[in-house]
N, C-alpha and C positions, 0 to 999 in steps of 0.2 A: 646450397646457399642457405643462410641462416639467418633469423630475425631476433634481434636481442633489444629486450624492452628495457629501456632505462625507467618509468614509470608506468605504473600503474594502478588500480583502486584498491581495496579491500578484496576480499574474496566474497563479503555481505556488505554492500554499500545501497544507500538509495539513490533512486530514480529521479531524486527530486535537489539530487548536489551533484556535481561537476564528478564526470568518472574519463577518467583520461588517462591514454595509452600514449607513453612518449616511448619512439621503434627507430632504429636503423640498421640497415642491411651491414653485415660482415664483408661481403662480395664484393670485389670491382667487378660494376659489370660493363666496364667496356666504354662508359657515355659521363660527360659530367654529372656528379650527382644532382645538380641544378636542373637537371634534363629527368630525372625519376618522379616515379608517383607511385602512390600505393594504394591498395586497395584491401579493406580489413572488412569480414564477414563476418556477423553473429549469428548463431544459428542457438537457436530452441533443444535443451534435448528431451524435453517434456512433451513437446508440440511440434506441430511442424511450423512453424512462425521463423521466421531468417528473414537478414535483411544482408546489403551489401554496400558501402559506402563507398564508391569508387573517386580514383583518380585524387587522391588527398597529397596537397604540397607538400614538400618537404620544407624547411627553414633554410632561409639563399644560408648559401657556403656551408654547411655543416652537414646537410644530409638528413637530418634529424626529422622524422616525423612526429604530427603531434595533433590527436584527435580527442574530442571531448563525445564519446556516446553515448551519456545519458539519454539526451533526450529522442534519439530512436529506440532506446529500449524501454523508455519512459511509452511510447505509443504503439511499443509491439507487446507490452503488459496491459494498457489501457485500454487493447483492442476488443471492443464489446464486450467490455467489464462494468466501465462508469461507477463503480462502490455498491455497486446492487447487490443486497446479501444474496437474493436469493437466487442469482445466475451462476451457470455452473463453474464458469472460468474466475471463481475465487479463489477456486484451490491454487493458483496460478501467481499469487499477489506476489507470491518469491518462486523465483522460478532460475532455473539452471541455463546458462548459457556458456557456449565455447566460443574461441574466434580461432580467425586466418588469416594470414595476413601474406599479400604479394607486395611485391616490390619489383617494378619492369620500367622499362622505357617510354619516356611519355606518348610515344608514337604508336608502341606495341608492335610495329612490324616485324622485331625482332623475338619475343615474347617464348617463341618455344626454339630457339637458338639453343646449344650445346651450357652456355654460362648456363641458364637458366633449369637444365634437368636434374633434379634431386636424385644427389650419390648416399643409395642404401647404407655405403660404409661409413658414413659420416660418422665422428663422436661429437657428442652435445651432452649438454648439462641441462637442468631443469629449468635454464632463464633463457631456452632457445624453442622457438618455435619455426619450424621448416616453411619457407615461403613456397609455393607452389603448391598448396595442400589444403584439402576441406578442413573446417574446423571438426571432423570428425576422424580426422587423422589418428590413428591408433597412438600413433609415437606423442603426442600432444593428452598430455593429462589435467593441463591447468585448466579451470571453469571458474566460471564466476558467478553468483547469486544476487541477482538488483529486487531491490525489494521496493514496491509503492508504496512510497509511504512521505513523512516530510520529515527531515530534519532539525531540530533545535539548535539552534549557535550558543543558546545559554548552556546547552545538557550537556554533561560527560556522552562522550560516545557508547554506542550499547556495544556489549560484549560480545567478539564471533562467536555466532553459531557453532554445535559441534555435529560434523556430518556422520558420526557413529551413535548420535543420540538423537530420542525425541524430542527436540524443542517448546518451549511454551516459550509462544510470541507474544506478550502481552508485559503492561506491568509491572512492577513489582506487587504492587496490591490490588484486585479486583474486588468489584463490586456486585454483591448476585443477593437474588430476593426469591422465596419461593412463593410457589404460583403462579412463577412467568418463564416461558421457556428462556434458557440461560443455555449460554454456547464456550467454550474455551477454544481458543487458535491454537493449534500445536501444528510446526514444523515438519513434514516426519521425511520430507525431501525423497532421496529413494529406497528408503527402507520399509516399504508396502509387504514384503515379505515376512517381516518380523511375526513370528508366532503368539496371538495372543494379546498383542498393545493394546495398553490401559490404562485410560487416566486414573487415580486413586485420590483420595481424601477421606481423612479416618477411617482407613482401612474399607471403605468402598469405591469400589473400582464401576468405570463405563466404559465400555468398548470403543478404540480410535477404529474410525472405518479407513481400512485400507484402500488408500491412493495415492498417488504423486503427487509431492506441493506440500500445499497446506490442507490439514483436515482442519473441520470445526464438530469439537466432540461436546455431544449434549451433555449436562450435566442434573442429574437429578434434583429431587427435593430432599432427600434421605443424603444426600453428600453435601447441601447447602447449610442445611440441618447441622453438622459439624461444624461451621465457620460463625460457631455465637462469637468466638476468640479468633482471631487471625489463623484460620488454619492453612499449613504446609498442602499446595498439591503437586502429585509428584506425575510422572510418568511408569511404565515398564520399564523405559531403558531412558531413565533419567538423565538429564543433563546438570549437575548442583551446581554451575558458575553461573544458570541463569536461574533463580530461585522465584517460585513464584507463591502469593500468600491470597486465600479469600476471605471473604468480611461481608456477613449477612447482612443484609438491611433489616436496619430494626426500627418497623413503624410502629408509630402509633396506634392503639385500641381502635376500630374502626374507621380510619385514617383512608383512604384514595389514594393511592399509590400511582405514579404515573414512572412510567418505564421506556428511557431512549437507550437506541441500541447506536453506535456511528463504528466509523473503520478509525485505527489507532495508525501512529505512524510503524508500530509494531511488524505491519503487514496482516493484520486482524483486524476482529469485534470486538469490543467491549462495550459494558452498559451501567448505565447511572440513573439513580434510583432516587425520586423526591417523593414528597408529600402534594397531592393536589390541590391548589389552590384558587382563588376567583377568578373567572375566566370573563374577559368582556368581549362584544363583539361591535365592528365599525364596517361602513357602506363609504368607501371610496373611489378616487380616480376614475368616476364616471364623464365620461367622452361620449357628446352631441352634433350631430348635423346639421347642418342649415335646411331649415323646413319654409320658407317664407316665403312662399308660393298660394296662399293666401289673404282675401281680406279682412280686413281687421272686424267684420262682421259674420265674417266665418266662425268666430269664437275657435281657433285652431294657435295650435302654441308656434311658434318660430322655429324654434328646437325639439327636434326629436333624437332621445337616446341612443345613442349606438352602441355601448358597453359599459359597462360597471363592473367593479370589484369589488368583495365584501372579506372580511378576515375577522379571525377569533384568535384571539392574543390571552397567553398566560403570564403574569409576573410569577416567579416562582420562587422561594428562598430559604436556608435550614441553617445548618452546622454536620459538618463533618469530621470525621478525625481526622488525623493529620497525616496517616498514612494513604489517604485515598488524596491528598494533592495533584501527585502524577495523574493518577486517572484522571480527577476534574480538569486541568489541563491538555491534557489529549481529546477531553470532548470538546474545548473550547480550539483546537487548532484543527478537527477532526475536517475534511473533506467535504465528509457527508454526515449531518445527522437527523436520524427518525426518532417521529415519539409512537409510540402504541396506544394508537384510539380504539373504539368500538370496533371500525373499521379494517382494522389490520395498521400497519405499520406505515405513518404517513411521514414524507420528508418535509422537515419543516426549516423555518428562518429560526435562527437561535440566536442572540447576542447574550452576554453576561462578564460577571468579574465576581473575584474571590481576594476576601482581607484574610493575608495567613497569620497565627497566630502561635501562640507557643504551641499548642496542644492538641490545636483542630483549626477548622477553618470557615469562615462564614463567605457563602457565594448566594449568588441571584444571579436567576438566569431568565431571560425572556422571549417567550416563545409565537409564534406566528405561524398560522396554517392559513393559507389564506386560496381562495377559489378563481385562478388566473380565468377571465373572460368567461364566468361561468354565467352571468346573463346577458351575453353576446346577441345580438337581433340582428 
């Protein structure tokens, strides 16, 4: 028996848009198709993470399955990730998945019946996948790649992936500053093997550390150093349909630099680089209890504090060129974004907006760190 998919997603689609398998069986098997259900398995081949969706309708009179699995592989990729750079299962933001799919009786009583035993001599073509089979089935070569990440309805869609090359997940134009540790997302999927992989820009190169997923490959000060002009960076085993370009920040003479890093719909980091500016600070949302268990010669207040809030808020504002738009816009849709304080890397509230212009763009952004219940009593 044979399962032939009338729809299905991209082979790189995100997590965060409708991915749906429309399936029906070849086979009579014996019962009205009204009477079937199916049951379609994703399985991780990076992890061991798999899930199984059982028992899904078919459509009255037609047979026709039709499942939308985003959002379990949306929370089999989210599982103890949250956008945290520095947890290990980032390398995971795009990650390899196979499926399986059965088609039986809604009863199941019958389930391992003669209809139902896969014949070794079967001929099939590449839009069949064998029902009664793990998604690990040797004869099953199609996978699928979901990436966390959010899509744009305004944006052209991004270009597949190519699974013989390194990927750069990011942008078209990055933003990196030296004196701050700076990261690039490269793709490298299963090519961990590859002898040698190296990012490069003006002819110097950093080592991709070999793993599954996604790597995030440091990038020096002596390669940022190259990008005073838009420089080209490339991989070892480059990909040119997805091109990617860097662009130094160039601050001002003694100028405060503040440095947010967020995750990109890319399935990456990237980071966006201001000038620091006046910082003010406010004492809010303080909540009291009823204290008035006292007389009024007690000299004792009514209200006693129970908690307060306090926050440090930045307005922040410049001019950019006009090839860093995309970026500024992926910080502004980004999931999660941190800035870099004294402290290390704190998540903060951000709002802002940017007037584009012929040639660059002027944005404000407003930022907020603020101290949840930290004078709690």
């Amino acid at each position: 028996m044979a399962i032939t998919f009338s729809k299905q997603p991209l082979k790189f689609f995100n997590v965060n848009e409708p991915a749906i398998f429309e399936f029906s069986s070849d086979t009579d098997l014996g019962v009205n198709p009204n009477d079937l259900v199916a049951d379609l398995e994703m399985v991780s081949q990076y992890t061991t993470r798999r899930y199984t969706i059982k028992n899904i309708l078919p459509k009255y009179g037609t047979g026709v399955f039709r499942v939308d699995v985003s959002g379990y592989l949306k929370s089999l990729l989210m599982d103890n990730f949250n956008f945290e750079y520095d947890n290990p299962n980032k390398q995971y933001t795009i990650e390899r998945f196979s499926i399986g799919v059965a088609v039986h009786a809604e009863n199941g009583a019958d389930i391992f019946a003669d209809e139902y035993v896969f014949d070794s001599g079967y001929i099939f073509d590449t839009t069949f996948i064998f029902a009664e089979q793990t998604p690990n089935d040797s004869e099953t070569d199609d996978a699928f790649y979901p990436i966390v990440g959010i899509s744009e309805l305004s944006e052209a869609l991004k270009p597949q992936k190519d699974l013989t090359k390194l990927n750069i997940i990011a942008p078209k134009y990055l933003e990196f500053a030296t004196g701050f540790a700076n990261t690039l997302s490269v793709f490298v999927g299963e090519l961990v093997s590859a002898p040698g992989s190296v990012v490069s820009v003006g002819g110097i190169s950093a080592p991709i550390t070999p793993i599954v997923g996604v790597a995030n490959v440091a990038l020096s000060d002596a390669q940022i150093d190259k990008m005073y002009l838009p420089a080209l960076i490339t991989t070892s085993l480059n990909n040119p349909l997805i091109p990617c370009y860097g662009i130094k920040y160039k601050g001002d003479e003694c100028e405060e630099t503040l440095q947010f890093r967020y995750f990109t719909s890319y399935g990456g980091w990237a980071y966006f680089y201001t000038a620091k500016e006046a910082m003010t600070a406010n004492r809010s949302k303080t909540d009291f209890i009823n204290n008035n268990f006292y007389n009024i010669q007690d000299g004792k207040s009514s209200r006693v504090q129970r908690s307060g809030e306090s926050k440090k808020q930045m307005s922040l504002s410049g001019v950019k060129q006009i090839e860093l738009t995309e970026t500024f816009i992926e910080l502004l849709n980004s999931p999660k974004v941190e800035v870099l304080l004294p402290r290390g890397f704190i998540e903060c509230e951000v709002s802002g907006n940017f007037n584009l212009k012929k040639f660059d763009f002027e944005y404000t952004l407003s930022v907020i760190i603020s101290n949840e219940n930290g004078i709690t009593l």
